[in-house]
NUPAFI-442373 format. One line per field, with one value per atom (N, C-alpha, C): residue number from 1; residue in one letter; atom name; z, y, x. Coordinates in Angstrom, 1 decimal, decimal comma. Layout:
BEGIN
nr <- NUM  ...
rest <- A  ...
atom <- CA  ...
zz <- Z  ...
yy <- Y  ...
xx <- X  ...
This chain:
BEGIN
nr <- 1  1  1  2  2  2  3  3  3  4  4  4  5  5  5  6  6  6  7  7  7  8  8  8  9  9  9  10  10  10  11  11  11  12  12  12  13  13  13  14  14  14  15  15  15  16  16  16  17  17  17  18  18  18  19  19  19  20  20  20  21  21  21  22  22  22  23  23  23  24  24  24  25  25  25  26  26  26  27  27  27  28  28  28  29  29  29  30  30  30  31  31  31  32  32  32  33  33  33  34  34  34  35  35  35  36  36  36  37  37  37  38  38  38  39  39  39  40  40  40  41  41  41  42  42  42  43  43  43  44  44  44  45  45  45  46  46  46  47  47  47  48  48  48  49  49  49  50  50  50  51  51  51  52  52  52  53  53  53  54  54  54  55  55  55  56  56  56  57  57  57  58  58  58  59  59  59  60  60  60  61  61  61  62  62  62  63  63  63  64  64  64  65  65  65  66  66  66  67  67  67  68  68  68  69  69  69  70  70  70  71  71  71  72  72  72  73  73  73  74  74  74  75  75  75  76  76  76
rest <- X  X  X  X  X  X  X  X  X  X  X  X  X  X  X  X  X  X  X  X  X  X  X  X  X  X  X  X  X  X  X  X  X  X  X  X  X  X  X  X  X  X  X  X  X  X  X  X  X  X  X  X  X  X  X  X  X  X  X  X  X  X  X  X  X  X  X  X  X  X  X  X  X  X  X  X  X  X  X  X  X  X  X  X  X  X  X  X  X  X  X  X  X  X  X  X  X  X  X  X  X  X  X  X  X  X  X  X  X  X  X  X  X  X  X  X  X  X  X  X  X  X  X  X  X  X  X  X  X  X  X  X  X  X  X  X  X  X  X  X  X  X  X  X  X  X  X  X  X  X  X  X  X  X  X  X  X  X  X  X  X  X  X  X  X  X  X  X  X  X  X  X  X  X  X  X  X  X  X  X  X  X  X  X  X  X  X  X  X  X  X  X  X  X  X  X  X  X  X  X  X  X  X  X  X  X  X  X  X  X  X  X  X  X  X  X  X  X  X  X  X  X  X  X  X  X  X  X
atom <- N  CA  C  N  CA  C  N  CA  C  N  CA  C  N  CA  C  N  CA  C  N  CA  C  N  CA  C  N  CA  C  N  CA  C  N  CA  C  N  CA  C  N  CA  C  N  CA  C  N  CA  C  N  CA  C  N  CA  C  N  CA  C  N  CA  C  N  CA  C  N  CA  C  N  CA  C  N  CA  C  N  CA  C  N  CA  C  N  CA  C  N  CA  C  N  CA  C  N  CA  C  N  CA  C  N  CA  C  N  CA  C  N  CA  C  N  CA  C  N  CA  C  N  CA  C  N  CA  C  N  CA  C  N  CA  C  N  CA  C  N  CA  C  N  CA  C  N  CA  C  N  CA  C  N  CA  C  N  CA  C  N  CA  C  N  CA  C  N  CA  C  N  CA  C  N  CA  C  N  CA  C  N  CA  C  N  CA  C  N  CA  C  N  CA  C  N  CA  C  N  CA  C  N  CA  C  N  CA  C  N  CA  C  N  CA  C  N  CA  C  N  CA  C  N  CA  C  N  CA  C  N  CA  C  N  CA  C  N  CA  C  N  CA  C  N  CA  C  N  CA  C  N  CA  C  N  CA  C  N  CA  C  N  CA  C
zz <- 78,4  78,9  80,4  81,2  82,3  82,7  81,8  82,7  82,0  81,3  81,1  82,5  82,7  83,2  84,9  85,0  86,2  86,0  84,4  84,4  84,6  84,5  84,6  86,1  86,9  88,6  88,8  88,2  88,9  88,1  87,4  86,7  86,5  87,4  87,8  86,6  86,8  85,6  84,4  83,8  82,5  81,2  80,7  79,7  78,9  78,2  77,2  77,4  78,3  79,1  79,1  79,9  80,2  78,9  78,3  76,5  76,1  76,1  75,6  75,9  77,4  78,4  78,0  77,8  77,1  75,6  75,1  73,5  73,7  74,6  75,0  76,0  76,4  76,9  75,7  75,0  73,9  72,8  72,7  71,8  72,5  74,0  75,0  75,1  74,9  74,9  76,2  77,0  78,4  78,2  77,6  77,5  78,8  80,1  81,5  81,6  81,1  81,6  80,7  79,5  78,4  78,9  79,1  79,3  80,8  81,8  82,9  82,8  81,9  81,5  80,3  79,5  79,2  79,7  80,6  81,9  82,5  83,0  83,5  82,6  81,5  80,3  80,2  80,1  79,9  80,8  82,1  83,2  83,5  83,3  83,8  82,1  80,8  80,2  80,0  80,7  81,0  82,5  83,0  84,4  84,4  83,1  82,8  81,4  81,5  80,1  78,9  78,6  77,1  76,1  76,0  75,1  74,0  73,0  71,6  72,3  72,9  73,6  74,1  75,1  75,9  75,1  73,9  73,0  72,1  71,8  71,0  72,0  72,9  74,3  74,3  74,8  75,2  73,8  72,4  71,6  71,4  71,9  72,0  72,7  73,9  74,5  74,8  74,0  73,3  72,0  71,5  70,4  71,1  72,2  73,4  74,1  74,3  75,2  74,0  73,2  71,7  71,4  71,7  71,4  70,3  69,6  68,9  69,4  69,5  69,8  69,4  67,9  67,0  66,7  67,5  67,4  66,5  65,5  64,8  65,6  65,8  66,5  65,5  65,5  64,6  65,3  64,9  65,3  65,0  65,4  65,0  64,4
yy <- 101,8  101,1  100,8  102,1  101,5  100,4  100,7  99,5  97,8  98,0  96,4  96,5  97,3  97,0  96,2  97,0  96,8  94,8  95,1  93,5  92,7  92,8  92,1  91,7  92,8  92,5  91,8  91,5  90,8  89,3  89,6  88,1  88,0  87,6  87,7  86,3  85,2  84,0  83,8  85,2  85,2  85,6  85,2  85,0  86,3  85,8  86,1  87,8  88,3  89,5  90,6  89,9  90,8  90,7  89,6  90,1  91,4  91,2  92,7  93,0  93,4  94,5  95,1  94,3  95,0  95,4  95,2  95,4  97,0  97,2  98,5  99,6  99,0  99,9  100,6  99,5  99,2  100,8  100,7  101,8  103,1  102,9  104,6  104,8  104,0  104,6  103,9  102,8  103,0  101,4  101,2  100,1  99,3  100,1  98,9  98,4  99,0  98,5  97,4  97,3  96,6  95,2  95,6  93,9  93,6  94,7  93,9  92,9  93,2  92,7  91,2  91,7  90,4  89,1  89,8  88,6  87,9  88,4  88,0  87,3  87,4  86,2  85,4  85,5  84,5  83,1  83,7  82,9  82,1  82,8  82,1  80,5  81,2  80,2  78,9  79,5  78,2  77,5  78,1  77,8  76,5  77,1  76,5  75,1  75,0  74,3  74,5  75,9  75,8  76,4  75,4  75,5  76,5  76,1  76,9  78,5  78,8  80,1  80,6  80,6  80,5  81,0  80,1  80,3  81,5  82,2  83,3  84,3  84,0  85,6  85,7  84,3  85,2  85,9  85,3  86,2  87,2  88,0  89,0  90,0  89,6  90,2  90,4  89,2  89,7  90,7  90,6  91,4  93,4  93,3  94,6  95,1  93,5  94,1  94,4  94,1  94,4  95,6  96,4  97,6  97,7  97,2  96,9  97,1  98,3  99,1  98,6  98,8  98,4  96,4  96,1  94,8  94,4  93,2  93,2  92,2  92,6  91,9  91,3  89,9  89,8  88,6  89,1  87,8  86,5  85,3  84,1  83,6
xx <- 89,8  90,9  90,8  90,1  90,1  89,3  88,2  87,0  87,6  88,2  88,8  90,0  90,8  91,7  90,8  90,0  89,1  88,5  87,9  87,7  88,6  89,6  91,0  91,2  91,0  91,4  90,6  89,3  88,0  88,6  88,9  89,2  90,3  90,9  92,9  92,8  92,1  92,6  92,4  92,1  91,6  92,9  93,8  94,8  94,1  93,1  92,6  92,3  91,5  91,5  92,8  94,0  94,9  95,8  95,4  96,4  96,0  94,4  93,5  93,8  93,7  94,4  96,1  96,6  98,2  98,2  97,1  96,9  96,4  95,6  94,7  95,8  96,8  97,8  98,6  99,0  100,1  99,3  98,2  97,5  97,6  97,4  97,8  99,3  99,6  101,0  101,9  101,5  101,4  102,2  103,4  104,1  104,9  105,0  104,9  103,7  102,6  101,5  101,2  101,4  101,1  102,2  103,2  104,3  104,2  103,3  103,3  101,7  100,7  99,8  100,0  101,0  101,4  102,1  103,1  103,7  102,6  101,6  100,1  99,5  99,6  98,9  99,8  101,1  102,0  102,0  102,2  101,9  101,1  99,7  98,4  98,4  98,6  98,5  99,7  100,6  102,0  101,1  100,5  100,1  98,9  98,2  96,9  97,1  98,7  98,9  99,0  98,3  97,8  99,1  100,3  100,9  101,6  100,4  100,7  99,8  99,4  98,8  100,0  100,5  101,6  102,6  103,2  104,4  104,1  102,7  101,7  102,1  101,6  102,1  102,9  104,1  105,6  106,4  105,6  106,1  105,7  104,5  104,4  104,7  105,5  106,2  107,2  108,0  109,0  109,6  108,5  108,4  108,5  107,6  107,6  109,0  109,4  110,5  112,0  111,9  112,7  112,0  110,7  111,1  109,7  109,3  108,1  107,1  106,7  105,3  104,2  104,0  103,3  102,9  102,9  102,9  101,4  101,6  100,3  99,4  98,5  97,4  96,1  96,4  94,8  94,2  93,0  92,0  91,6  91,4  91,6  90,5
C-alpha cells in the first residue's frame, strides 16, 4: 500500500492510480485515506472530462461516505 501510495504523489494526474489507492486503503482499514484518495480521482476525472468515469468514482464514494466499507470492486 505504501509504494502505490508513493506512485500516486509522483503521478498526482492519474484517476486510475488513486481509485487503486483508495481500494488498497479501503482493504487496511484506513477509510480517510481511502475517500480522501477517491475525492482525488473524482476531481482529476471531472477535470479531465471523462464522464461516465467520474459518475463510476463519485459513486464510489458515495457508497464510502454512506458507510459501505465493503464496496464491490470489479474489473472491466
Amino acid at each position: 500500500m505504501l509504494v502505490l501510495r508513493e506512485v500516486c504523489y509522483r503521478a498526482l494526474d492519474d484517476a486510475r492510480l488513486w481509485t487503486l489507492y483508495a481500494v488498497a486503503c479501503l482493504r487496511a482499514g484506513k477509510r480517510a485515506d481511502a475517500e480522501s484518495a477517491l475525492r482525488q480521482a473524482v476531481w482529476l476525472r471531472q477535470r479531465d472530462r471523462h464522464t461516465h468515469k467520474a459518475r463510476v468514482t463519485l459513486e464510489l464514494l458515495r457508497e464510502l461516505l454512506a458507510g459501505n466499507d465493503t464496496l464491490r470492486v470489479q474489473a472491466a
